[in-house]
Backbone bond lengths (Angstrom), bond angles and torsions (degrees), N, CA, C in turn:
res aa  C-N    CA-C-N  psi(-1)  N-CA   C-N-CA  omega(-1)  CA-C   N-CA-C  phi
1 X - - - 1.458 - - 1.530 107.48 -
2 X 1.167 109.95 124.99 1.377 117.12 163.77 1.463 152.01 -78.03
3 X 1.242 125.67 178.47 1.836 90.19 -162.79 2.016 88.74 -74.04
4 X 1.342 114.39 -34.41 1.850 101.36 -152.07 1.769 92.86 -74.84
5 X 1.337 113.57 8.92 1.614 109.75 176.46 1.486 100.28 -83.83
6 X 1.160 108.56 -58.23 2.040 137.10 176.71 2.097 82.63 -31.24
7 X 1.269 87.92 -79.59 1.679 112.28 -148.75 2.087 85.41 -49.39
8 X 0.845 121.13 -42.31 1.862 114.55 179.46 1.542 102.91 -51.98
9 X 1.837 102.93 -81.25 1.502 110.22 179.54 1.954 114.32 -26.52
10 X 1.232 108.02 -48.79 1.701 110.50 -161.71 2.187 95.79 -65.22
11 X 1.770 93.94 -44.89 1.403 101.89 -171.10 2.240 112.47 -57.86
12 X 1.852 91.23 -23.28 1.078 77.50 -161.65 1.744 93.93 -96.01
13 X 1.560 110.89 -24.51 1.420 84.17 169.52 1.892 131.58 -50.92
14 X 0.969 91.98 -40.63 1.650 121.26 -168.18 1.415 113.79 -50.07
15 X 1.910 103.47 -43.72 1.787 110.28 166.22 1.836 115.59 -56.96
16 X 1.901 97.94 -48.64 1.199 85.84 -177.13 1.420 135.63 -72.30
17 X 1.959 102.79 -13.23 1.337 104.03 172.87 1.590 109.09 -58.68
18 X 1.541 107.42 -38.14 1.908 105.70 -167.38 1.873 101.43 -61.13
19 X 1.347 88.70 -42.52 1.748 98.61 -167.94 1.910 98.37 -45.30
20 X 1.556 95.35 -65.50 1.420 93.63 171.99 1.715 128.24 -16.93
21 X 1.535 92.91 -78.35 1.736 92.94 -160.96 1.812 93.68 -82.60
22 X 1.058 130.44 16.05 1.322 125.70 169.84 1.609 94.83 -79.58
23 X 1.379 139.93 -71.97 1.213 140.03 172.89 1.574 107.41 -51.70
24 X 1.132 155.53 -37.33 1.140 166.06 176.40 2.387 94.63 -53.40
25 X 1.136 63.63 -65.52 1.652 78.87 -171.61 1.767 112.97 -69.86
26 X 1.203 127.67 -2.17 1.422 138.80 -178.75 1.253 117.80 -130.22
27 X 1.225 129.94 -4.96 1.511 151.14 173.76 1.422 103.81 -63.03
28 X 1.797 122.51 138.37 1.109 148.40 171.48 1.468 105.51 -41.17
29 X 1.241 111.09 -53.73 1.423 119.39 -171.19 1.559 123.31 -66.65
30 X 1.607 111.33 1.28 1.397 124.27 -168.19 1.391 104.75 -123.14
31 X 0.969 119.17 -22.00 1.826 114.43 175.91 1.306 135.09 -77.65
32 X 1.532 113.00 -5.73 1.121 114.00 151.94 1.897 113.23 -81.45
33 X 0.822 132.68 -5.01 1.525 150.83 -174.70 1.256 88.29 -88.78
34 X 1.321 128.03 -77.35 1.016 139.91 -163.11 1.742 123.10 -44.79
35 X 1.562 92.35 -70.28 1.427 105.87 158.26 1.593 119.51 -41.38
36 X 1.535 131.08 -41.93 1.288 108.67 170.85 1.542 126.63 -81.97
37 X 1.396 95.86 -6.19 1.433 89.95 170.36 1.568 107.19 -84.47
38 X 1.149 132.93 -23.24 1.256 140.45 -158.24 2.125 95.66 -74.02
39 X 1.534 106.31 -47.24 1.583 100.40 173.86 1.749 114.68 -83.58
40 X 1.268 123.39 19.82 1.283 110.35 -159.37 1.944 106.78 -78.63
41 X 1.881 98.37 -31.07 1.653 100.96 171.59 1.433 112.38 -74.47
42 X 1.506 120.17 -7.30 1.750 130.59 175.16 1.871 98.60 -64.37
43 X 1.401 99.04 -59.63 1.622 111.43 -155.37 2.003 93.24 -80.79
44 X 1.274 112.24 -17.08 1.615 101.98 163.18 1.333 116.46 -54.33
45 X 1.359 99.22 -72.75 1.531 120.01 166.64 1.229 127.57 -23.91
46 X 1.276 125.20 -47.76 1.160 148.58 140.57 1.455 123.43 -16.86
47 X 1.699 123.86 -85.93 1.016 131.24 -178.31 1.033 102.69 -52.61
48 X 1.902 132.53 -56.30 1.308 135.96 -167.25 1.690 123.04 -43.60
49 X 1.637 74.31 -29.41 1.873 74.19 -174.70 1.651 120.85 -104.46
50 X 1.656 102.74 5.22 1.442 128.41 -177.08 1.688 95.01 -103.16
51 X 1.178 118.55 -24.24 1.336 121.49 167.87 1.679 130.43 -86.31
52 X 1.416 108.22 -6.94 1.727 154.37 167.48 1.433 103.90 -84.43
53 X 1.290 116.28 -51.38 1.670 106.13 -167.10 1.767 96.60 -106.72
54 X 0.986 135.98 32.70 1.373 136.02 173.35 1.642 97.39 -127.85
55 X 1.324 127.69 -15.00 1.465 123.66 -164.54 1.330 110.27 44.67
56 X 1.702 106.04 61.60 1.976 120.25 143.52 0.899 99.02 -77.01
């Protein structure tokens, strides 16, 4: 095996790893996951300033 045989195999694993977590990462089953991580610096913000107007 040669290196431009090596250098295909590595290139072609490497797409399907991206391909992978591209569907992994855009899948129905992840956006509710997603979405709460997406407000979690909202609901910081939040307490901080509910913890501001209570004098914690």
């Amino acid at each position: 095996m040669d290196s431009g045989t090596l250098s295909g195999i590595i290139t072609a694993l490497s797409m399907a790893a991206f391909i992978g977590i591209v569907i992994w990462a855009y899948s129905k089953r992840r956006k509710k996951d997603f979405d709460q991580a997406a407000q979690l610096p909202l609901d910081a913000e939040r307490r901080d300033a509910e913890k501001g107007r209570n004098g914690q």
